[in-house]
C-alpha positions as CSV (number, residue, x, y, z in Angstrom):
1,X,0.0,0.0,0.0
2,X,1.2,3.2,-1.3
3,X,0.9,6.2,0.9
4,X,-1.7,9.1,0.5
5,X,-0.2,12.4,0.4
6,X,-2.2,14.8,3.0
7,X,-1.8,18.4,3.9
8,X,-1.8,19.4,7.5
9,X,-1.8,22.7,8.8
10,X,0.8,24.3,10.6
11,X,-0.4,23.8,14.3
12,X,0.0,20.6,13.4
13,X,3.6,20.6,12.7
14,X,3.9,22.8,15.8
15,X,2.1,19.6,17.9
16,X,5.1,17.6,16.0
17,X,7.8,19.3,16.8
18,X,7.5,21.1,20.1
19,X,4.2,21.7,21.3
20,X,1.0,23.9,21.4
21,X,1.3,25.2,24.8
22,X,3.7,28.0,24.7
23,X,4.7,27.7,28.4
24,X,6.4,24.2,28.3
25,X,9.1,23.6,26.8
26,X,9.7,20.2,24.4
27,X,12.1,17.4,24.2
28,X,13.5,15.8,20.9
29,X,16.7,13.2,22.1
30,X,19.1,11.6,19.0
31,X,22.2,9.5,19.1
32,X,24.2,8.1,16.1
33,X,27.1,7.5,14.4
34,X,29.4,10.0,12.1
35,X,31.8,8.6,10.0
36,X,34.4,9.9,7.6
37,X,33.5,9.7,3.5
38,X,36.8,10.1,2.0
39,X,37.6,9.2,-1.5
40,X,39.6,5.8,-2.3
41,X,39.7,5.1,1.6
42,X,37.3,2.7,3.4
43,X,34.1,3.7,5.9
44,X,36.3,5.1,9.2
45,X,33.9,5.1,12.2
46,X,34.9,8.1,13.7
47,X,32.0,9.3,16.8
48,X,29.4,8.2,18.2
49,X,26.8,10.8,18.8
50,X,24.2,11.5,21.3
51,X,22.2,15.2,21.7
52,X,19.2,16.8,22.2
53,X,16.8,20.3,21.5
54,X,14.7,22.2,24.0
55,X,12.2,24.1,22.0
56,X,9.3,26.1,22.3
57,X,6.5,27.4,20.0
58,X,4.9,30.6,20.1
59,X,1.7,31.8,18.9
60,X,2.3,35.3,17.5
61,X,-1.3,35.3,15.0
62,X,-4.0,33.3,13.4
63,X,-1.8,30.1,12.5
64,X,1.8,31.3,13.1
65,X,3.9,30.4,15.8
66,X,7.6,31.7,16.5
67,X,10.1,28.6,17.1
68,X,13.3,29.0,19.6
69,X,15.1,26.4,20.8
70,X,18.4,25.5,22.2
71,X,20.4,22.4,21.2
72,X,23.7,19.8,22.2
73,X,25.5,16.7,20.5
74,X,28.3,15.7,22.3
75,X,30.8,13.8,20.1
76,X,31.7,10.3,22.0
77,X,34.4,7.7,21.8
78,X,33.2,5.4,18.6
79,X,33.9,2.2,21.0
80,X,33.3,3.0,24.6
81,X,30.5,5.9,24.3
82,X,32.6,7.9,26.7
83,X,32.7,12.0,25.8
84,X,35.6,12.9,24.1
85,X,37.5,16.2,25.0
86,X,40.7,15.4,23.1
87,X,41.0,13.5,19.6
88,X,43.4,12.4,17.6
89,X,43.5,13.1,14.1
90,X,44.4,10.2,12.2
91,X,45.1,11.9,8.8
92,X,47.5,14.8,10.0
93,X,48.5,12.6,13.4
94,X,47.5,15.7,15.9
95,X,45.8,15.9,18.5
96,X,43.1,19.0,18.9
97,X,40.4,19.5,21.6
98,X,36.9,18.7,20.9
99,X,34.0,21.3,20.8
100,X,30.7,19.6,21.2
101,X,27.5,20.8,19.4
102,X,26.0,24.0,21.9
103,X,24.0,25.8,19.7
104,X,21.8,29.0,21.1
105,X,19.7,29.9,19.9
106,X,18.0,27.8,17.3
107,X,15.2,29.9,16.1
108,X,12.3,29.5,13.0
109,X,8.8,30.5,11.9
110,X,6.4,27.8,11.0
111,X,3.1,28.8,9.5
112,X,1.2,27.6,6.1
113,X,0.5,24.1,5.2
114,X,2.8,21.1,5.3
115,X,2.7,17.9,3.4
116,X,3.2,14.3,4.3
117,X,2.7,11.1,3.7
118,X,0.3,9.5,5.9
119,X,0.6,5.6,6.2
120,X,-2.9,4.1,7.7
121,X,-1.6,5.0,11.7
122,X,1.2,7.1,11.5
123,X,2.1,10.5,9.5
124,X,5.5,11.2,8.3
125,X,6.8,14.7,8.1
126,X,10.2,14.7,5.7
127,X,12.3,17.3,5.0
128,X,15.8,17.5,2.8
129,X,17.6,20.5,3.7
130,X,20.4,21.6,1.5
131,X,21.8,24.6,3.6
132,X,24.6,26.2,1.3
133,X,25.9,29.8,2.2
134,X,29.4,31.9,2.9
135,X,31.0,29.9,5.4
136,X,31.8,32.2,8.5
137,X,35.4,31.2,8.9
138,X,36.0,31.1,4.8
139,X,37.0,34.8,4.7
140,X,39.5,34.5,7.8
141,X,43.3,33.1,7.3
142,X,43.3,32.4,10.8
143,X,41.3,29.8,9.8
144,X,42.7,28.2,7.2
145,X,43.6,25.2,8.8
146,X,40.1,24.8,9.8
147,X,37.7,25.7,7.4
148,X,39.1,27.1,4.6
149,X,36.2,26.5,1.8
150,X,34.4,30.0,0.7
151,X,31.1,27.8,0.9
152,X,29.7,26.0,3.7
153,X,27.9,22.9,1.9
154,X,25.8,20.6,3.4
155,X,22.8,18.2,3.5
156,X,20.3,17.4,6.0
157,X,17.8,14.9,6.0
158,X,14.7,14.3,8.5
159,X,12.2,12.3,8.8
160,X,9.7,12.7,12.0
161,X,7.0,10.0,12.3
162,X,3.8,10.5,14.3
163,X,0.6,8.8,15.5
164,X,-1.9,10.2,12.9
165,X,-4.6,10.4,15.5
166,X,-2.6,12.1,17.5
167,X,-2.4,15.1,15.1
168,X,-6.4,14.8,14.5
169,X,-6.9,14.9,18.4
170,X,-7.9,18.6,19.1
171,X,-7.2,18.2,22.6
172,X,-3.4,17.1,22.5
173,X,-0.7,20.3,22.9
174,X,1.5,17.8,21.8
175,X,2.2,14.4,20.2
176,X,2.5,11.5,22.8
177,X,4.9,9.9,20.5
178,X,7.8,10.2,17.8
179,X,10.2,8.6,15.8
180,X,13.1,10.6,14.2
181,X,15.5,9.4,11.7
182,X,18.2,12.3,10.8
183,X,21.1,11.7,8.4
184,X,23.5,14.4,7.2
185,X,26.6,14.7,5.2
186,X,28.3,17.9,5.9
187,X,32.3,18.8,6.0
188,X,34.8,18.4,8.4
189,X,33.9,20.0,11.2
190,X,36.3,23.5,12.3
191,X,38.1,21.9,15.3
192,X,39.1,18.5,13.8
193,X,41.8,20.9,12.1
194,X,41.3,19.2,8.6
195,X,42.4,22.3,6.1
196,X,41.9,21.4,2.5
197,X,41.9,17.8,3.2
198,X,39.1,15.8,1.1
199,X,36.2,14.2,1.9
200,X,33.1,14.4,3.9
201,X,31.4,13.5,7.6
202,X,28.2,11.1,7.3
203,X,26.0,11.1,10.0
204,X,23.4,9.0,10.8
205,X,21.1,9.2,13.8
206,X,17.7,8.1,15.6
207,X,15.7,9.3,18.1
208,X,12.3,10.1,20.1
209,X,10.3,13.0,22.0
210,X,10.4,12.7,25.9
211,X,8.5,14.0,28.6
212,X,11.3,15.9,30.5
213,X,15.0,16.4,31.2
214,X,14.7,13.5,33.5
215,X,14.4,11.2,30.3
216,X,17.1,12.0,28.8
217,X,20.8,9.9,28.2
218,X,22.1,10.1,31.7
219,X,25.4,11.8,30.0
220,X,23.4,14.3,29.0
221,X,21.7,14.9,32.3
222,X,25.1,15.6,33.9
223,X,26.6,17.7,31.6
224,X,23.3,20.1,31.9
225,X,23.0,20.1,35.1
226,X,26.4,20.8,36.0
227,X,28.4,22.8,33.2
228,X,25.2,24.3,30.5
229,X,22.2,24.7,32.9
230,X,21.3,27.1,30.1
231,X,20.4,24.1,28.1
232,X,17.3,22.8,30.6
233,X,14.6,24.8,29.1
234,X,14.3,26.8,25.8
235,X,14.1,30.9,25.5
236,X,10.5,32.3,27.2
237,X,10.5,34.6,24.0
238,X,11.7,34.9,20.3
239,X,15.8,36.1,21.1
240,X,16.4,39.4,18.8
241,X,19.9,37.6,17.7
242,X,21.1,35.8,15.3
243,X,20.7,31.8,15.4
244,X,24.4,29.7,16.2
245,X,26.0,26.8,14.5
246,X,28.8,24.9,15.1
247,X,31.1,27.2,12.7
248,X,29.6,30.6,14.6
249,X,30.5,28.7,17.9
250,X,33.9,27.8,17.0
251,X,34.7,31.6,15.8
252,X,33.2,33.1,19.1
253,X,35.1,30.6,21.3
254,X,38.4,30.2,19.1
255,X,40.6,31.6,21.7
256,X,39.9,29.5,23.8
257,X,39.8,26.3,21.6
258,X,43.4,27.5,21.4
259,X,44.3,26.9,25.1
260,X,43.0,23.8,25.1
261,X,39.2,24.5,27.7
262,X,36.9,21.8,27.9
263,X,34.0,22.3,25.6
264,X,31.1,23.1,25.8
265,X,32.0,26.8,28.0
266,X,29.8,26.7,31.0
267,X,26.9,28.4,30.5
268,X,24.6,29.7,33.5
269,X,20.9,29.1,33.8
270,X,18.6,31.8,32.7
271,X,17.1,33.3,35.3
């Protein structure tokens, strides 16, 4: 059985991704793999992976809502899950300190309609993303041993997979269940310290909603609670600024990537 194609509105998207009521904040948990594409070598395992995003949705007019969220991925030993500060570069035999995934904020829009393919029980949201803009850290010869490229390339690609009734039930803020598949082939990352070296990272990652910070990866639960408190709930409000990747996080904290700080820098708890 094939499919049907359906279009849902935008609240329910919002009920899909974070949730209806605008004073809780929402739980979407991953962990993966990322391993290194390069051409003429075999698959390399390089990380395992394991993050999450707190968002938030607010209503802001007849079927709009503002998006903010915070997000981490923590890169991990490929073999013992353990977080890795340090790693060793097997292709130019250095070692360079690791900067984990702190991204805040995370911000969007979401209104109009949205396909997707609804299969009997569950609905499917997919999206390709095929982000391509000046990279940052191209311009800079401070960091041509770490991103050189003009172009930051990449391509992400979701899939979020829902109770159908779930979305149909007017009385849910939020769906009870999800399952997320996320793959993405991107570049080396800043601090791996690649240069012009070839190839690509491919990741590929699973995960769920939960309830509350008390669901999540144990790891992850210590690392909030005791160096990025920030990180336990999402912004109350839209934040006038502008949204932070891995590259914008690496420029902002290059100094002290430099001497060698444990990543991510602690950040205190809103208040």
């Amino acid at each position: 059985m094939v499919a049907e194609i359906k279009e849902f509105d935008a609240l329910h998207w919002v009920k899909t991704r974070s949730s209806l009521n605008p004073d809780e904040s929402t739980f979407l948990v991953w962990q993966g793999k990322i391993y290194a594409f390069v051409p003429g070598e075999k698959r390399k395992l390089l990380f395992q992976i394991v993050g999450y995003s707190v968002s938030r949705c607010i209503p802001t007019e007849e079927g709009c809502w503002d998006f903010t969220s915070r997000e981490l991925t923590y890169y991990l030993h490929p073999e013992t899950g353990e977080i890795l500060h340090k790693w060793h570069n097997p292709w130019t035999n250095e070692t360079v300190p690791v900067v984990h995934v702190a991204n805040s904020p995370v911000q969007g829009h979401f209104k109009g309609k949205f396909s997707a393919p609804v299969d009997g029980d569950w609905t499917t949201f997919v999206f390709d993303i095929f982000p391509t803009y000046p990279n940052p850290l191209g311009e800079n010869p401070k960091f041509a041993e770490y991103s050189p490229h003009p172009i930051y390339q990449a391509a992400e690609l979701f899939k979020l997979t829902v109770p159908t009734a779930d979305l149909l039930n007017s009385e849910l803020p939020s769906v009870t269940e999800l399952k997320l598949s996320w793959d993405r082939i991107g570049p080396w990352l800043p601090w791996m310290k690649m240069g012009a070296h070839a190839g690509h990272l491919i990741y590929s990652a699973y995960g769920s909603k939960v309830n509350s910070l008390g669901e999540l990866p144990q790891v992850l639960q210590d690392e909030i609670n005791t160096r990025v408190p920030l990180y336990k709930d999402a912004p109350k409000s839209l934040l006038d600024v502008e949204d932070i990747s891995s590259w914008l996080y690496f420029q902002h904290h290059f100094d002290a990537y430099l001497t060698g700080e444990t990543f991510p820098v602690p950040e205190a708890e809103d208040v």
